[in-house]
C-alpha positions in Angstrom: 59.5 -30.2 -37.7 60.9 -27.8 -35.3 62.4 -25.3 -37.8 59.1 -25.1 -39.4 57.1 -23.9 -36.7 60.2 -21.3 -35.9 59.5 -20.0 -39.3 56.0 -19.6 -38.6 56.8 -18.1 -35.3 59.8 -15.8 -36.6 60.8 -13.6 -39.1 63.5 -15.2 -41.1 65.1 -12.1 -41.8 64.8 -10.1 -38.4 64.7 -13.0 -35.9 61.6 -11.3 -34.7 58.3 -12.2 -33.6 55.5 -12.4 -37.0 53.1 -10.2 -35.9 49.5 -10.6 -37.4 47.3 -7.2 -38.5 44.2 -7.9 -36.1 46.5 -8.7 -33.2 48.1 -5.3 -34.0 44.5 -3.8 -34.3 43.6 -5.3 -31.5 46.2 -4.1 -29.2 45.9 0.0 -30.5 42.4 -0.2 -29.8 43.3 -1.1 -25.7 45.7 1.2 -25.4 43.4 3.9 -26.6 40.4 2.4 -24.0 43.3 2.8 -21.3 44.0 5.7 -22.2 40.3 7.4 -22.2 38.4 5.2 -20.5 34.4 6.3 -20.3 34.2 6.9 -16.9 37.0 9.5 -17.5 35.1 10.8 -20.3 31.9 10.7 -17.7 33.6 12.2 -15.3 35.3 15.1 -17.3 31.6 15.6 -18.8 30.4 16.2 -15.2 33.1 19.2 -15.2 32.0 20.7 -18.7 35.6 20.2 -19.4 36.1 21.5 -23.1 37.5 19.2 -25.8 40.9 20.7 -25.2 41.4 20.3 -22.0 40.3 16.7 -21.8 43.4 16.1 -24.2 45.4 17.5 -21.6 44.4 16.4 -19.2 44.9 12.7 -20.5 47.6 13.3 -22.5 46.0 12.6 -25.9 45.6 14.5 -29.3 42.3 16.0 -29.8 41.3 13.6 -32.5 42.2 10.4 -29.9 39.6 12.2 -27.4 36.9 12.5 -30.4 37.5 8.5 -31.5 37.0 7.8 -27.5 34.2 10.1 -27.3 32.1 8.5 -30.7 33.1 5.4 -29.4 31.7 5.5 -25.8 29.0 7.7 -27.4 29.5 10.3 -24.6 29.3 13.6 -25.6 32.1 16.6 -25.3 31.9 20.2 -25.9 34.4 21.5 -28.2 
C-alpha cells in the first residue's frame, strides 16, 4: 500500500515530485499576475508610460506586458 501511493507521488525514474499540467498552468499564470499586477498597469497608465518602458520597468518582455494588459483589459500605448 505505501509503495503505491509513492509511485503516484514520485517519479520512478527521477525520485522527483509528478507534477500535473494544470498545476503547472496554474502556477505560470500567478507568477505573471505577481509580476504585472493591474494596479501596476493602472498606475503606469496614469504616467502614459509607453509599452517599453513598462517592461522595464517590471522586468518583463514586451509580449508578458501585452498578455497582462489583454488580460486586465487596461489599455497601454505602444
Amino acid at each position: 500500500m505505501c509503495c503505491s501511493i509513492i509511485s503516484l507521488l514520485f517519479d520512478s525514474v527521477t525520485g522527483l515530485p509528478k507534477r500535473k499540467q494544470n498545476n503547472e498552468d496554474e502556477a505560470t499564470y500567478l507568477c505573471r499576475c505577481l509580476q504585472i499586477p493591474k494596479s501596476g498597469l493602472l498606475w503606469v497608465t496614469q504616467r502614459k508610460i509607453l509599452l517599453l518602458q513598462i517592461a522595464a520597468h517590471f522586468g518583463a518582455s514586451e509580449a508578458m506586458v501585452k498578455f497582462r494588459t489583454n488580460v486586465t483589459e487596461v489599455s497601454v500605448k505602444c
